[in-house]
Backbone as JSON, one array per atom type, in Angstrom:
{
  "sequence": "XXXXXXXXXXXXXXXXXXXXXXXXXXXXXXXXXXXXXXXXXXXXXXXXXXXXXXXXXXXX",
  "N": [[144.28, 265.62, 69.18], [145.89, 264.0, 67.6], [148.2, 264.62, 68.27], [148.57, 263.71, 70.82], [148.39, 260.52, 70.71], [150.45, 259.84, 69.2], [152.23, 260.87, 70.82], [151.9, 259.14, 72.94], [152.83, 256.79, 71.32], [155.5, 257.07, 71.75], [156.29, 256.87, 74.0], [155.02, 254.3, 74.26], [157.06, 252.79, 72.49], [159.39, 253.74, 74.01], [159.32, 252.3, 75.96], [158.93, 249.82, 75.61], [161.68, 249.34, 74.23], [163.19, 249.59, 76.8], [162.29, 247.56, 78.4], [163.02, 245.17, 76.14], [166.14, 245.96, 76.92], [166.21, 244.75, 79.3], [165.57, 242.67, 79.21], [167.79, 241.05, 77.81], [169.97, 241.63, 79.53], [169.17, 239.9, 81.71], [169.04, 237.07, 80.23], [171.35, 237.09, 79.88], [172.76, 237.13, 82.87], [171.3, 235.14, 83.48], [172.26, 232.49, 82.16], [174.88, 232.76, 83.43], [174.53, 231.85, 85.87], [175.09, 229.16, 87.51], [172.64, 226.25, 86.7], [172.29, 223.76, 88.63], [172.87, 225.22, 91.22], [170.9, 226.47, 93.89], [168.68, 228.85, 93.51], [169.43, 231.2, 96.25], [172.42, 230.58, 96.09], [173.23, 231.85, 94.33], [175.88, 234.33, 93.04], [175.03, 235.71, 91.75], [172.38, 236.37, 91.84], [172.1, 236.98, 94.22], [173.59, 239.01, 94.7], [171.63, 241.05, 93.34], [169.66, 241.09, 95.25], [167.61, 242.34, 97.62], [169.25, 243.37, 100.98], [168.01, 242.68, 102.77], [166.62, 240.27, 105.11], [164.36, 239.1, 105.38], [163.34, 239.01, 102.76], [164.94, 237.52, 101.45], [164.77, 234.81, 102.97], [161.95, 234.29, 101.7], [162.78, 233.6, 99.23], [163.87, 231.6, 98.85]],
  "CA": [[144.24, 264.21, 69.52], [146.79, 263.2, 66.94], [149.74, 264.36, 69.12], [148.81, 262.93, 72.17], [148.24, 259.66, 70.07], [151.75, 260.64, 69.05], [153.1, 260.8, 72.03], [151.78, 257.65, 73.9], [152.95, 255.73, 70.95], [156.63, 257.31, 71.42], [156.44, 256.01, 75.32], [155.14, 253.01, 74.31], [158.52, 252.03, 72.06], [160.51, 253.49, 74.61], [159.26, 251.48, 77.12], [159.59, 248.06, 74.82], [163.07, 249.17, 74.09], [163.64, 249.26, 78.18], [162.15, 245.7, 78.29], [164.1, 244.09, 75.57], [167.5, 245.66, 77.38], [165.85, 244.03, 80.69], [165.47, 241.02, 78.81], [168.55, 241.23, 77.35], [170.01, 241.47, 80.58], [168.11, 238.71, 82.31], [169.09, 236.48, 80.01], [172.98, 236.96, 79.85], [172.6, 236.97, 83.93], [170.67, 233.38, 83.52], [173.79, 231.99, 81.52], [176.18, 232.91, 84.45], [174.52, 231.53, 87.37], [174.92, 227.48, 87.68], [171.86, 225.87, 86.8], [172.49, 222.84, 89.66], [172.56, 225.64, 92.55], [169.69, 227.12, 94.39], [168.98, 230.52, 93.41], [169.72, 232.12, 96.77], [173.31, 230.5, 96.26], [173.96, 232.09, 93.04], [176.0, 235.15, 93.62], [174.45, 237.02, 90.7], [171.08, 236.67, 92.62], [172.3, 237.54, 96.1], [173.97, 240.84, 94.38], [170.59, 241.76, 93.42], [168.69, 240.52, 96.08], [167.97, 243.38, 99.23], [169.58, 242.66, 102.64], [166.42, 242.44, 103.78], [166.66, 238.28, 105.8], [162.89, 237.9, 105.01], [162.67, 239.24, 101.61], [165.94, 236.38, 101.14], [163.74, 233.58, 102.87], [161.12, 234.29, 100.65], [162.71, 233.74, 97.65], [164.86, 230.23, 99.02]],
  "C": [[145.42, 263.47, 68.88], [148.23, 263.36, 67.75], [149.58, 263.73, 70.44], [148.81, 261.53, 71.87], [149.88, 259.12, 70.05], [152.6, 260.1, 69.99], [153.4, 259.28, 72.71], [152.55, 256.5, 73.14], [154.55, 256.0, 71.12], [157.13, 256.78, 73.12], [156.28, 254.9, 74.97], [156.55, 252.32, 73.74], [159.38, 252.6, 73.26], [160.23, 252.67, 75.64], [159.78, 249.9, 76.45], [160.97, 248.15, 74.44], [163.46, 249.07, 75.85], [163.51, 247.8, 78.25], [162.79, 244.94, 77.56], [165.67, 244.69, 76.13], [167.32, 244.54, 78.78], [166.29, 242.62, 80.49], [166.55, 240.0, 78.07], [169.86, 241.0, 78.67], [170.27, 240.17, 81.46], [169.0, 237.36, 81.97], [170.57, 235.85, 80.08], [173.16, 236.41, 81.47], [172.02, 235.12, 83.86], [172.12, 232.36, 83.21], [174.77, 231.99, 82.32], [175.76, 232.29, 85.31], [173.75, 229.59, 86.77], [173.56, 227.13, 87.85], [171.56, 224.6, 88.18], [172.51, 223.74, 91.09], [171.26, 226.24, 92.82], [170.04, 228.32, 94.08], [168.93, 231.35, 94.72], [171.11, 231.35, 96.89], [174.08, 231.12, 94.89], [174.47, 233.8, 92.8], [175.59, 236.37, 92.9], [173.24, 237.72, 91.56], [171.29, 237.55, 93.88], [172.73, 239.05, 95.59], [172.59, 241.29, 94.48], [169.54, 241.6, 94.36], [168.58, 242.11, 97.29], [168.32, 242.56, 100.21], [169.01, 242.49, 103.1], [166.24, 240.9, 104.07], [165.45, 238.37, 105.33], [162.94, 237.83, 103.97], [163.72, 237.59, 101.08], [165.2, 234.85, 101.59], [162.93, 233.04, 102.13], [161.34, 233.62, 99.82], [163.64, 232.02, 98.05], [163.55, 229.36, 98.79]]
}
């Protein structure tokens, strides 16, 4: 029991280290894109956005 204990707790930090680069990320990305435009005019967003026209409606 103690290594599977072990284990889960060695996923769990790597997963919270994924999330703070995410967030890390995120945040630098926030800082670049003009607070005064709509976020489907902000070309950080549109990079990450899919070509998909609805999924882009959606999010306007």
């Amino acid at each position: 029991m103690n290594d599977f204990v072990v284990q889960k707790l060695e996923d769990v930090r790597l997963k919270i280290r994924d999330l703070q680069r995410i967030e890390t990320m995120l945040k630098d990305l926030k800082g670049r894109c003009p607070d005064e435009k709509a976020i489907h005019e902000c070309p950080i967003i549109e990079a990450l956005i899919d070509d998909d026209p609805k999924e882009k409606e959606e999010i306007k």
